[in-house]
C-alpha positions in Angstrom: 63.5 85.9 127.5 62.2 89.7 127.4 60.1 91.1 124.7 62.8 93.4 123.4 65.3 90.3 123.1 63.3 88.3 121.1 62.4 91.4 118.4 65.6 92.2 118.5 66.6 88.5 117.2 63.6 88.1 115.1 65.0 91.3 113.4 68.4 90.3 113.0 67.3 87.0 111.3 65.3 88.9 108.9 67.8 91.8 108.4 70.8 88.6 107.8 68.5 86.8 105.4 67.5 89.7 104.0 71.0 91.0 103.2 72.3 87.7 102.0 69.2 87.2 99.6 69.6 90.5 98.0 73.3 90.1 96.7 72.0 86.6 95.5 69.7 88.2 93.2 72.1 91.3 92.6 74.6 88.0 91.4 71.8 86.7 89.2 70.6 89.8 87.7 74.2 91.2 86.4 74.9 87.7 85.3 72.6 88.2 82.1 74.3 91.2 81.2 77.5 89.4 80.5 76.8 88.1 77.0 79.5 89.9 74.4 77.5 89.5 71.5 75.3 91.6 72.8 77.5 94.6 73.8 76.9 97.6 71.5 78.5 101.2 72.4 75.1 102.1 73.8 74.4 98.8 75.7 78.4 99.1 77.1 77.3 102.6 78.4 74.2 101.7 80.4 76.0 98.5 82.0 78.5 100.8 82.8 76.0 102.6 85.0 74.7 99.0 86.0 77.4 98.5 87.5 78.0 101.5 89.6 74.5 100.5 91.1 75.6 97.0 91.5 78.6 98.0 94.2 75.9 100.6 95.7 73.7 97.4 96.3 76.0 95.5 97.1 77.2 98.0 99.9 73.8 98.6 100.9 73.6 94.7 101.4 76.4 94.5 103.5 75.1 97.0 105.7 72.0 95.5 106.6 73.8 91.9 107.1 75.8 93.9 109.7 72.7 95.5 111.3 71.2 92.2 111.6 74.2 90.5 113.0 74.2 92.8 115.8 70.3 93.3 116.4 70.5 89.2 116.9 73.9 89.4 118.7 72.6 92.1 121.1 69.5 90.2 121.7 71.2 86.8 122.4 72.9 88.4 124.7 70.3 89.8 126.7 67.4 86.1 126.2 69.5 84.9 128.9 69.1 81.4 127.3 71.4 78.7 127.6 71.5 77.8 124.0 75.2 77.3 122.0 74.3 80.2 120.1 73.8 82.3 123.3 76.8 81.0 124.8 78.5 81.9 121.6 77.1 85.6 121.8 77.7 85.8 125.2 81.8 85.1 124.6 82.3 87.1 122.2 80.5 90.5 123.8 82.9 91.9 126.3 85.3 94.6 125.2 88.5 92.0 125.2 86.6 89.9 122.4 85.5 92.5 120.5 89.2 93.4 120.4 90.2 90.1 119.0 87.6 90.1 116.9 88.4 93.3 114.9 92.2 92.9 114.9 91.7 89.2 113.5 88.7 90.4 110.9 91.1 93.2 109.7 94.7 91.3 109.8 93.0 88.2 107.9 90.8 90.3 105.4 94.6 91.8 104.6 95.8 88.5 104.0 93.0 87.5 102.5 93.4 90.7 100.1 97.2 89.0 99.2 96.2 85.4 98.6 93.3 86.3 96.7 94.8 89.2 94.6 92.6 91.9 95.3 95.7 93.5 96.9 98.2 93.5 94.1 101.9 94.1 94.6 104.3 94.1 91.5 107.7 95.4 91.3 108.8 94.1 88.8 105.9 95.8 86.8 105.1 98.9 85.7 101.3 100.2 85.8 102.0 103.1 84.0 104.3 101.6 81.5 102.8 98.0 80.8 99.3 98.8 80.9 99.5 102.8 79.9 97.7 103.2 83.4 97.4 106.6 85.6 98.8 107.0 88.5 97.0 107.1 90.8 93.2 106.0 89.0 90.9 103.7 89.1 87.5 102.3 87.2 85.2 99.3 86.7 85.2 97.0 84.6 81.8 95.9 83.4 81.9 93.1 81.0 82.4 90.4 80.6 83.3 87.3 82.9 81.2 84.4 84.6 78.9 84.6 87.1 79.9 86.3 90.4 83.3 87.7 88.7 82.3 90.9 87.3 81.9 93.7 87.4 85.5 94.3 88.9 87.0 97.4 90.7 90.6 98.3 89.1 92.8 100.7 91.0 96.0 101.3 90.3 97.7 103.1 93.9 101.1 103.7 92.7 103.2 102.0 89.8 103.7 98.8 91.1 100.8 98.3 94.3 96.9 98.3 93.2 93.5 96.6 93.7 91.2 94.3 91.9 88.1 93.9 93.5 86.1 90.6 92.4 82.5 90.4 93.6 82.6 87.2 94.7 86.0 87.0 95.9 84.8 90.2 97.9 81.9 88.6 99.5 83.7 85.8 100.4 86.6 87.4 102.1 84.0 89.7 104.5 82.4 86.3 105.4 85.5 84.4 106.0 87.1 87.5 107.7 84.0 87.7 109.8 84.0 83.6 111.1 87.9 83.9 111.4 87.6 86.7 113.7 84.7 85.1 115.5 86.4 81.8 115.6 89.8 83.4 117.2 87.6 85.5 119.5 86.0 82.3 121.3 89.5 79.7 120.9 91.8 82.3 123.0 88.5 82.4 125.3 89.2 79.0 125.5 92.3 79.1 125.8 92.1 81.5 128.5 89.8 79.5 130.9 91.7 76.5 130.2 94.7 77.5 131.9 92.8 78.3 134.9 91.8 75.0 135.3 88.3 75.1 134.1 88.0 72.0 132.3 88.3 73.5 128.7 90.4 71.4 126.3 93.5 73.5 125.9 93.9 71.2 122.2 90.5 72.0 121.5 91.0 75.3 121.9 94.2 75.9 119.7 92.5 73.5 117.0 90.1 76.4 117.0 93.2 78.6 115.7 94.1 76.5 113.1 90.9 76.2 111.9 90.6 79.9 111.9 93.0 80.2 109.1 91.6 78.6 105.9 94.0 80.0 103.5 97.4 78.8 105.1 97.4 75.8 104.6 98.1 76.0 100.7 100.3 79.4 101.2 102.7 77.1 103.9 103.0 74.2 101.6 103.6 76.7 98.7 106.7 78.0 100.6 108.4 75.0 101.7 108.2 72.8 98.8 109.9 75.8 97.2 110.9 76.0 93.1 109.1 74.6 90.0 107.5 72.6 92.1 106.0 75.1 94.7 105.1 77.9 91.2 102.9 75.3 89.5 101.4 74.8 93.3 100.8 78.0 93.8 99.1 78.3 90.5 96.9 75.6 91.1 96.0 76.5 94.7 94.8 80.5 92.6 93.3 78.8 90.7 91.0 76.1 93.3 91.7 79.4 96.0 87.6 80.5 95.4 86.4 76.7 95.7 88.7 75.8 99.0 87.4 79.0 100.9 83.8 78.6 100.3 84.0 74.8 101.2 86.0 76.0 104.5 82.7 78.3 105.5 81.0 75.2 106.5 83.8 74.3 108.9 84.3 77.7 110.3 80.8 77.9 111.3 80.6 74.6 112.9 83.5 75.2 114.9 82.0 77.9 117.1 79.8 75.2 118.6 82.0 73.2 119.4 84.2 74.9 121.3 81.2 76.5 122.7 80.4 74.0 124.7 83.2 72.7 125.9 82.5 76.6 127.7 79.1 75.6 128.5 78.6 75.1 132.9 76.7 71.8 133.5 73.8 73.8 134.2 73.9 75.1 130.9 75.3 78.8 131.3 78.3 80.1 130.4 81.6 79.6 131.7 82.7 83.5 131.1 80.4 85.9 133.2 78.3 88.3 130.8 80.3 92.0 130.7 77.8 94.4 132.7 76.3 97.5 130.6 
């Protein structure tokens, strides 16, 4: 492994953590300021301004998350090793995966968007009758919710189509978006090599698909079980929909791994030759 290699993972670790310890705190900190006894029209004003500086952090955190993904992706790639996580970088560099990769991370953050309701669609509602809305507009919401929920992001697009950006629902569909793309890039990999004979588990490989997908399970059972039934299923599944994505990040991480080394060589490289530069 090269000097530059190892900085430039060192310096990815540091920007990830970094990133991912800052919107912890960000959480923390805006949690106190969600107490509606103490609201006064002075104290409403200055959360108000809170909160513009919360989505500007927040931003700002996602940004260097995404620099440190790459400075340790780009330096995987170039240690050489023979680690999973190498192999992993090493799959997922050429331009083919990087293709995958961005449709998947923007088709499934769209879906995500739907299941989760920060993509709203109503017709049979009026904005700008039933809520006295502009249209077009949009605001934040400051105050007041539990921890992680405000302060939300309201935009109303046209009469019956808008937004409702949740924090955490926010952070959670960039992560999952992120591992589902990742996860899709690597299983048609797979899936690729294993019908050229070699010796990748084309069922292992597919699984990785499925897995990808976190949310359809509950939207698929929500269809074909169908009237009352399938409305008060739906409702529950909105309502556990935060709990069941976070507890399918585990699984979505994992799953890299393991199909990574079914495209590990006995030798310990990588079954796909690294794309030239």
């Amino acid at each position: 492994m090269n000097e530059q290699s190892k900085k430039d993972i060192s310096k990815g670790k540091k920007f990830i953590l970094l990133g991912f310890v800052m919107i912890g705190i960000l959480f923390l900190i805006y949690g106190r300021y969600q107490d509606p006894e103490l609201l006064t029209p002075s104290a409403i004003e200055s959360i108000q301004r809170i909160a513009y500086g919360f989505y500007i952090t927040l931003i700002v955190s996602f940004g260097t998350i995404a620099l440190g993904m790459y400075r340790y992706h780009k330096g995987k790639v170039e240690s050489d090793g023979k680690d999973l996580s190498t192999i992993i970088a090493i799959i997922t560099w050429n331009s083919k995966s990087r293709k995958i990769f961005v449709f998947t991370f923007i088709a499934y953050g769209i879906f995500f968007s739907l299941i989760s309701g920060t993509l709203v669609y109503q017709p049979e509602v009026s904005f700008s009758i039933h809520y006295g809305a502009d249209v077009p507009s949009g605001f934040i919401a400051p105050c007041c919710g539990e921890l992680g929920y405000m302060p939300k992001v309201i935009v109303y697009l046209t009469d019956h189509i808008g937004l409702q950006v949740i924090p955490i629902n926010l952070v959670l569909q960039i992560i999952v978006s992120y591992l589902v793309g990742l996860n899709a890039s690597i299983a048609i990999s797979a899936y690729t090599i294993s019908k050229k004979g070699r010796g990748v588990s084309t069922i292992g490989a597919a699984a990785g698909l499925f897995i990808a997908c976190p949310t359809c399970a509950g939207t698929f059972m929500s269809i074909f079980i169908g009237t009352a039934s399938g409305i008060a299923l739906s409702i529950a599944l909105t309502q556990l929909q935060t709990l069941f994505i976070a507890v399918s990040i585990p699984i979505l991480i994992i799953t890299p791994y393991i199909m990574a080394k079914k495209l590990r060589n006995k030798d310990g490289s990588c079954k796909i030759n690294r794309e030239p530069k």
